[in-house]
N, C-alpha and C positions, 0 to 999 in steps of 0.2 A: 503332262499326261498323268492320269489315273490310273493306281495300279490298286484293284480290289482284290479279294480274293474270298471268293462266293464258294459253298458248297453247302449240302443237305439236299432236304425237297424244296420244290422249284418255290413251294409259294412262301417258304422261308429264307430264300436266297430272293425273292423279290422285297418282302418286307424289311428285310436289313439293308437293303441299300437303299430301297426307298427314303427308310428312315433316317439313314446315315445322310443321305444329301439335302430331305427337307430340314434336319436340326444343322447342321452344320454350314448349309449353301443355301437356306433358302428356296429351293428349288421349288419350282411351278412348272406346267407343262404348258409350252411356250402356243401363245395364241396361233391356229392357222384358219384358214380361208373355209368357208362355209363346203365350198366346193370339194377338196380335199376333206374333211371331215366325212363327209356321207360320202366320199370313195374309201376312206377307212373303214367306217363301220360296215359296206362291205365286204369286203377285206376280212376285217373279224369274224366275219362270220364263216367263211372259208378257213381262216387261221383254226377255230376253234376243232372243226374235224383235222385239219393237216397234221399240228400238235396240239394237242389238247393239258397238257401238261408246261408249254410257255406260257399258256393262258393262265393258268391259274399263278405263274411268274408276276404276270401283267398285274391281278388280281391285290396283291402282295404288294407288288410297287407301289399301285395305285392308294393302297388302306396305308402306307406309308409316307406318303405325298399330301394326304388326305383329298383325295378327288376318287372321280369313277373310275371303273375301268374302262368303260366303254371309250370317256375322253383319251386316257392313256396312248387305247391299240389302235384311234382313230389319227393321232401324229403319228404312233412309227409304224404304221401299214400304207400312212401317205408319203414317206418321207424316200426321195430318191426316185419317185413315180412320175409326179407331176412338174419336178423342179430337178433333173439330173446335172449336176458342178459337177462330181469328182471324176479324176482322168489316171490311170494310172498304166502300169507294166511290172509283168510279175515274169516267172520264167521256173520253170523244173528241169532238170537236168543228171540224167542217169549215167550213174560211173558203173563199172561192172562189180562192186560193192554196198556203193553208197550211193545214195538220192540227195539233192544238194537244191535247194528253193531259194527266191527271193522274190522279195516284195518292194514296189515303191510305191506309196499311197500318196496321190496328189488334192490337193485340196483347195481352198482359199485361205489364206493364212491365219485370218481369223477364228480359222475352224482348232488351231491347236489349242483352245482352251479348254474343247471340248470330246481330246481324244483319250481314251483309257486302254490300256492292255490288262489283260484280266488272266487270272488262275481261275477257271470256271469250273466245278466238279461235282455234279449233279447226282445225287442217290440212284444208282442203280441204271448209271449213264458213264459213259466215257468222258477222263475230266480232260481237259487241254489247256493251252495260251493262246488267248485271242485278239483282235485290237480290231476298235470300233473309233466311230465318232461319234454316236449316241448307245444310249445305257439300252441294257438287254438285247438290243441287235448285235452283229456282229458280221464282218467286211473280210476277216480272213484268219487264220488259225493252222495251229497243231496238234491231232490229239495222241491220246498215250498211245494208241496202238502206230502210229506213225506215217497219221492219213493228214495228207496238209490241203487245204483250199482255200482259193480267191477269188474273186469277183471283179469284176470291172462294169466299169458303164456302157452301153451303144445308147446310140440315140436312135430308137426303135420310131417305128412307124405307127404304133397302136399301144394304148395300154390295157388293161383291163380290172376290175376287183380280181385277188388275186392274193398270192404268198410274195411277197418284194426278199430282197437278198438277203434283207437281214436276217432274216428266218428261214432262209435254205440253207444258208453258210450254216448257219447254229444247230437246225435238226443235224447237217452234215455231221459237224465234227461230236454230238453228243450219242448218234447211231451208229455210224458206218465205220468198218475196222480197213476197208479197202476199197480202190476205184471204182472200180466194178458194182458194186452197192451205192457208192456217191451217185457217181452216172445215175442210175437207174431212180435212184431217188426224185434227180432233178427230172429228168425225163417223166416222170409220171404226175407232177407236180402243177397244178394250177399257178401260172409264173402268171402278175400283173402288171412287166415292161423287158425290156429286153435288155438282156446281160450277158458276156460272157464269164466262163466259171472255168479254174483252171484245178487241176486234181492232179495229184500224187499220192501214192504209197512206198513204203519201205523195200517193197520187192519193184520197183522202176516201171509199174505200170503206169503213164502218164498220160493223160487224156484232156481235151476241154471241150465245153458243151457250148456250145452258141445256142442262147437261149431266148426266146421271142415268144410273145404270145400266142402266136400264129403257127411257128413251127420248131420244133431243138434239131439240132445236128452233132453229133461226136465226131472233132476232129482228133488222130491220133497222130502221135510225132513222126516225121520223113527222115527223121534223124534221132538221137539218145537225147532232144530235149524239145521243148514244147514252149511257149511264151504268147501271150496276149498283152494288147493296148487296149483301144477304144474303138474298132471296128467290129464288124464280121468279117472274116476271109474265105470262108466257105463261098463258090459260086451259085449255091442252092437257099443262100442263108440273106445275101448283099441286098436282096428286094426289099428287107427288114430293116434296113439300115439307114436310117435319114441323112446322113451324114452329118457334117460342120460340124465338125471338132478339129480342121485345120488349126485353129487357132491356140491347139493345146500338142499341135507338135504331133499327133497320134500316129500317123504314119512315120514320121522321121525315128519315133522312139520305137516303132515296129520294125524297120529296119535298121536302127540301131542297136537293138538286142540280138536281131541274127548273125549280125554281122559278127557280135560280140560274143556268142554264143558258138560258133561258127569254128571262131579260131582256141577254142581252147579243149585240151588234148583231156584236161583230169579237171574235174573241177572241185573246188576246197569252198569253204566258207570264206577264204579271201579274196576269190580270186571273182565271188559272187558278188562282196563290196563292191570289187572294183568295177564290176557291169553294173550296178546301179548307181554308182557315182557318176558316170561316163558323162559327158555334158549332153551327149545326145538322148541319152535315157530319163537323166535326173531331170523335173521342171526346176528354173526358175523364173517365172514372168513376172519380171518388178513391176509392168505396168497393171498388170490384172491383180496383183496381187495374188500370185498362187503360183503354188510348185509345190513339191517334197514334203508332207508335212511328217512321213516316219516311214523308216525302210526297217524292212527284215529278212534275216537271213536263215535260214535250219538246214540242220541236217537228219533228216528222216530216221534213220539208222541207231545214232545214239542219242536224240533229240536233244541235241547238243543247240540250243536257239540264241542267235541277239541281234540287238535291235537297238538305230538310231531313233531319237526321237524328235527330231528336225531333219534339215535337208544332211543328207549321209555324204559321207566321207569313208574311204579307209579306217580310219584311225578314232570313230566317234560310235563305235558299234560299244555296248554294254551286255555282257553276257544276261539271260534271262534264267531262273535257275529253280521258277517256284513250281512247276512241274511234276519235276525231279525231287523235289523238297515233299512235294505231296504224296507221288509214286512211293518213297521212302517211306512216308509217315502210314499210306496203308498199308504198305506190306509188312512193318512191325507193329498193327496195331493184331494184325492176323496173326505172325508168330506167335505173339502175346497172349490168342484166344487159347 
């Protein structure tokens, strides 16, 4: 896993990474299908009103890769659209103090070469820790004010040009300081395939958006905690839903987080391990090759964050601390003015 750590304006936090991966890795932007291509560009061109400031991020990569942009935003505006793998289960949970998150990102296993958590902290943006499988997108996160969001896959019925997750999760956590403006964000957003999105803040407001081209729904917690797989569960929402994803367990890890979820009275950062370890939560499918490829854990409150970087255990979590490193670094660089 890659751990960068980007900040400035965006088309300066593109160029340096760009540059850092074409001199160091090589990097080229991996050939796709004719078809996905002109669904990107697109895409682009919706992206460019929705944020117009990741574009010029794209920009940046691109002069650092040495290619276009246009090729750039046409893979990651296709990517997760026309080809949905990932399967995961994430889960929020309100103590009458604290807000207590986790995450398991499922993958194919091959995809962990290509996963990074990032210190992101954009000029005149809310900065956070995020983790992706590809560069400038982003899958889920924590930002300073102590708004955390995840995504998950469905296997929708329609897709369309559009804003794809990577770039709702990202506007999320570089905008919104709470749910309620997350929500609303997504909600009014040109989404191009269906997803659900799972949101917390620091004050226990916890929400998720079953999200489709066709229509969003806010479900809110029956209980002090909230958790998504790979369905819709809303009965207004399920018509959106193609299903088959039996084969990634998505019901069985749906009902194994309630259950899990269910029976616990306080919940801790350990006790968060231990529901994403659970064998009913965690993947491993030796045969497909996919399960677990990174869990995470936060806590909202003193964003106190860590994180396995393969399939999780109790005892494999690494505290995450550049946040807090960063928080520090601006608030003495303001004494100092």
């Amino acid at each position: 896993m890659y751990h960068p750590r980007l900040y400035g304006d965006f088309y300066e936090m593109g160029l340096k990474y760009g540059t850092l991966l074409y001199e160091k890795a090589g990097f080229a932007i991996p050939e796709i299908s004719p078809e996905k291509h002109s669904f990107g560009l697109k895409s682009y061109e919706i992206l460019k009103d929705f944020y117009p400031e990741v574009v010029e991020e794209i920009s940046g990569f691109a002069k650092g890769i040495n290619d276009r942009p246009e090729n750039l935003a046409a893979f990651l505006l296709s990517i997760g659209v026309l080809d949905s793998n990932g399967q995961c289960s994430v889960f929020a949970y309100g103590n009458k103090e604290t807000v207590i998150v986790g995450r398991n990102y499922d993958m194919l296993f091959e995809f962990k070469k290509f996963t990074e958590s990032s210190l992101i902290a954009p000029r005149d943006k809310f900065a956070y820790i995020s983790q992706s499988d590809v560069f400038i997108g982003r899958v889920d996160g924590v930002n300073e004010k102590g708004l955390f969001i995840a995504m998950s896959f469905v296997n929708g019925t329609k897709i369309q040009p559009g804003i794809n997750f990577y770039f709702i999760v990202r506007k999320v956590l570089e905008n919104c300081e709470n749910t309620k403006q997350a929500v609303s964000l997504i909600q009014e957003t040109i989404v191009s395939s269906a997803n659900n999105y799972i949101i917390a803040d620091r004050s226990g407001d916890l929400a998720v958006v079953e999200s489709a081209p066709q229509k969003k729904f806010v479900r809110t917690p029956q209980h002090n905690f909230i958790f998504i797989t790979n369905q819709f569960v809303s009965e207004g929402m399920k018509k959106f839903d193609r299903g088959g994803v039996e084969w990634s367990k998505s019901n069985e890890r749906y009902f194994g987080l309630e259950e899990n979820l269910k029976a616990i009275e306080e919940m801790d950062l350990t006790k968060a391990k231990e529901v994403l370890s659970d064998n009913c939560v965690c993947l491993d499918l030796k045969k497909e090759k996919f399960g677990t490829i990174w869990s995470v854990v936060a806590n909202l409150n003193t964003l106190k964050i860590e994180r396995a970087e393969t399939k999780p255990r109790t005892t494999n979590y690494k505290p995450e601390t550049r946040l807090n490193w960063w928080l520090n670094k601006k608030n003495n660089t303001h004494r100092s003015k």
